[in-house]
PASEBA-1860 file (N, C-alpha, C; in nm, 3 decimals):
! residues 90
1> XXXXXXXX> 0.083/-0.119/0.000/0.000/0.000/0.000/0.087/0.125/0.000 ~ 0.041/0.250/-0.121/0.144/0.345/-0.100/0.165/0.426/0.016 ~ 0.236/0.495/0.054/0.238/0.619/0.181/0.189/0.726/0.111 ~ 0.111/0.805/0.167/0.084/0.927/0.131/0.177/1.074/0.194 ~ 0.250/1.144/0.068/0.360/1.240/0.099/0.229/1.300/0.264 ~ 0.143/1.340/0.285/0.077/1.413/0.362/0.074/1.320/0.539 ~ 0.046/1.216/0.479/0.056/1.101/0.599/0.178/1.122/0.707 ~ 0.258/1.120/0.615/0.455/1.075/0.672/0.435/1.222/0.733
9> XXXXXXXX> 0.383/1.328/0.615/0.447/1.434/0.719/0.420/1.476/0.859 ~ 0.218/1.423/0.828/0.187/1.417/0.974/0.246/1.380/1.093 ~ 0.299/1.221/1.085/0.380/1.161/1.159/0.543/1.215/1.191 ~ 0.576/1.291/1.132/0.676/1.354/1.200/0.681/1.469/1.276 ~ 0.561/1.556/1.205/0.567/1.656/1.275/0.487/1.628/1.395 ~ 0.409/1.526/1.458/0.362/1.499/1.559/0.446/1.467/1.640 ~ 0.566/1.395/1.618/0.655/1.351/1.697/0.731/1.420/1.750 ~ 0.801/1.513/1.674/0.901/1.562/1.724/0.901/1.740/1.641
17> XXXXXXXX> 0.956/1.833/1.700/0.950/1.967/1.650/1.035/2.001/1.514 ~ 0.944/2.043/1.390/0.990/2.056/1.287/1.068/2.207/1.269 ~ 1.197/2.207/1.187/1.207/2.321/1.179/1.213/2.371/1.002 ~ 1.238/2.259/0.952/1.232/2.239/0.802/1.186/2.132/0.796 ~ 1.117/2.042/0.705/1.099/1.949/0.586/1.110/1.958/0.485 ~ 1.155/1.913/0.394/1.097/1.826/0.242/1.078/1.702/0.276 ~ 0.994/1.674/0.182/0.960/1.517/0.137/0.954/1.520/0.003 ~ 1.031/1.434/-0.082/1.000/1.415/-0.203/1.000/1.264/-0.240
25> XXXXXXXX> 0.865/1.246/-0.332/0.856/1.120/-0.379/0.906/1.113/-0.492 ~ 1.025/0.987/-0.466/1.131/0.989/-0.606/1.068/0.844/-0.709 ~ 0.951/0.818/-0.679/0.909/0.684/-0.694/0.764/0.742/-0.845 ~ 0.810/0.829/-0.850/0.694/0.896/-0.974/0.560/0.873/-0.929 ~ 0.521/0.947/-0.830/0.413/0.935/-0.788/0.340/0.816/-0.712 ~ 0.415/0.664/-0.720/0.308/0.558/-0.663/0.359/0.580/-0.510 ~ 0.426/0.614/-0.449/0.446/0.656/-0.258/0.551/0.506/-0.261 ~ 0.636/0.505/-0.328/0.729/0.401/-0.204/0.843/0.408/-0.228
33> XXXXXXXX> 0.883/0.499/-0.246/1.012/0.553/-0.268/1.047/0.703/-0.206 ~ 1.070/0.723/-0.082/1.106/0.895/-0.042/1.232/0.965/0.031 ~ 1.215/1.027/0.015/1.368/1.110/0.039/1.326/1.260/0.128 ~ 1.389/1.214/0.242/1.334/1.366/0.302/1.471/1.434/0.365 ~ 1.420/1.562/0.364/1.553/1.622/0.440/1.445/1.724/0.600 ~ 1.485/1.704/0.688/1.462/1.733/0.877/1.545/1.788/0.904 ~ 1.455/1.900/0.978/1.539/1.957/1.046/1.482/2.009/1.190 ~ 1.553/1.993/1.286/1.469/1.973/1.429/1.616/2.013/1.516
41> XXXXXXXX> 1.563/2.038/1.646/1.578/2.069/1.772/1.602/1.957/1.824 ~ 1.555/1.888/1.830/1.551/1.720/1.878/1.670/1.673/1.841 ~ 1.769/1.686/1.698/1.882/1.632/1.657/2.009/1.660/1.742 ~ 1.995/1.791/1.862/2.100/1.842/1.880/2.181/1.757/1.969 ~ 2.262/1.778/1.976/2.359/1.648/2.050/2.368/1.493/1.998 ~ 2.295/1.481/1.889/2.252/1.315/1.882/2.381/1.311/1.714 ~ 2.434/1.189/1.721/2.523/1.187/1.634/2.410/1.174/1.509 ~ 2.436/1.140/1.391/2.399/1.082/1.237/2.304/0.942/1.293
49> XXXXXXXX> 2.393/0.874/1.317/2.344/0.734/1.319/2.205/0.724/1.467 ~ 2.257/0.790/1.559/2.116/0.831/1.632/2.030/0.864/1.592 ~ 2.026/1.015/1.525/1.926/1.048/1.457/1.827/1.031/1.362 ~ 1.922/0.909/1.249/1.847/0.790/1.186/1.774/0.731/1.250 ~ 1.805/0.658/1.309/1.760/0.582/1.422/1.631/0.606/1.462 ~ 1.642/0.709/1.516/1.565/0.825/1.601/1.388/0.791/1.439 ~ 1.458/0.861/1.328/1.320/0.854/1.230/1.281/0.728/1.220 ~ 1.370/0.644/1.202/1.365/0.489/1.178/1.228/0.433/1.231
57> XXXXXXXX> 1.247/0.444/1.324/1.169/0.429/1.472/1.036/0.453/1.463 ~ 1.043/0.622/1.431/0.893/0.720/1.456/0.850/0.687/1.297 ~ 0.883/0.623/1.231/0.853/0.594/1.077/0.850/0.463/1.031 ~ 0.834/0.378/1.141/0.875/0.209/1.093/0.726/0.156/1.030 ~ 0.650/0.188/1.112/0.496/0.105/1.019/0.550/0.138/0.867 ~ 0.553/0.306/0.853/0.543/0.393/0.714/0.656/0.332/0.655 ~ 0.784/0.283/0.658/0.907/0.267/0.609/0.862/0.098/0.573 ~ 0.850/0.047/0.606/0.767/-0.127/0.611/0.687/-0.163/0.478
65> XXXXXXXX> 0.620/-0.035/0.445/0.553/-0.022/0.332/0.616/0.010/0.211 ~ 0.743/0.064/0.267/0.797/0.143/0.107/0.884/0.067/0.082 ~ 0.925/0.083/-0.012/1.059/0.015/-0.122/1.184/0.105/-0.101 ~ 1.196/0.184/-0.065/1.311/0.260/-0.039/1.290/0.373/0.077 ~ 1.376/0.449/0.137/1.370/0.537/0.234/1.463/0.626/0.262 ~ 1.530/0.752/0.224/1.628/0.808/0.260/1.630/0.936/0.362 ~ 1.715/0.967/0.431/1.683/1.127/0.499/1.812/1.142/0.502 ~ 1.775/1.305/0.538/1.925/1.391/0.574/1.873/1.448/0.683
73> XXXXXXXX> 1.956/1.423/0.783/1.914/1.496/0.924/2.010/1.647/0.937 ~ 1.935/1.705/1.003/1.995/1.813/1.054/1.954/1.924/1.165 ~ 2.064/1.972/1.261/1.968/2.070/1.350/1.983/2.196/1.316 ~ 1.947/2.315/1.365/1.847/2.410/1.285/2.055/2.478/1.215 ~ 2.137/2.478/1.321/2.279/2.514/1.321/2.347/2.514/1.172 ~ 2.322/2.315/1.176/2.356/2.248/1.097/2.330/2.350/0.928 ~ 2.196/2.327/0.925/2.098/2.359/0.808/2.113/2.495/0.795 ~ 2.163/2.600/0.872/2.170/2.714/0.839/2.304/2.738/0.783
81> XXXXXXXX> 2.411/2.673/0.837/2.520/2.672/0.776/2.532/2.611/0.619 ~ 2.490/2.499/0.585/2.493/2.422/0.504/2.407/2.496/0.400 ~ 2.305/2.593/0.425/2.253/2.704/0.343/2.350/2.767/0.280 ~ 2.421/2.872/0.384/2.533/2.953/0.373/2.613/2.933/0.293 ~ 2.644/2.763/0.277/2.763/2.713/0.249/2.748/2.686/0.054 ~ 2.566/2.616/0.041/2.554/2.618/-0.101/2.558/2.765/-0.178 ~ 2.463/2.893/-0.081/2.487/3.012/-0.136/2.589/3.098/-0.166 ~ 2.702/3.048/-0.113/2.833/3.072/-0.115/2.892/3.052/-0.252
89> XX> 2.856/2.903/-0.294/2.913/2.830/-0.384/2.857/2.870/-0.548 ~ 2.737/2.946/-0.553/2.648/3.021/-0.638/2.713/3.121/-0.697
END
């Protein structure tokens, strides 16, 4: 059964405090293929592999269903720099 891009987002932002999302379905529309990039308050102190973890977790029914799953974590620090850093490169 597909995920719905609206579903997942619910479920994260219920969980834990959003400060960015994307979600993109790379699966041409049928939902089982997604790629998101997070960004939260919640990440701070927690390495990469925690923070996976961490969605893994709050996303396992939803991830169970799909054929693929990717994220990029980040806290708000992170993501503002990493802004900086592509606008830089422009």
């Amino acid at each position: 059964m597909p995920i719905d891009i609206v579903a997942l987002e619910k479920a994260i932002k219920r969980a834990i405090p959003v400060t960015h999302l994307e979600i993109e379905d790379q699966s041409s529309g049928c939902g089982e293929n997604y790629a998101i990039v997070l960004v939260s308050e919640a990440f701070q102190g927690k390495t990469t592999l925690a923070r996976h973890r961490m969605i893994n977790d709050l996303l396992k029914d939803q991830i169970a269903q799909m054929h693929a799953f990717s994220q990029k974590t980040y806290t708000p620090k992170q993501y503002e720099e990493l802004q900086a850093k592509e606008a830089a490169a422009e």
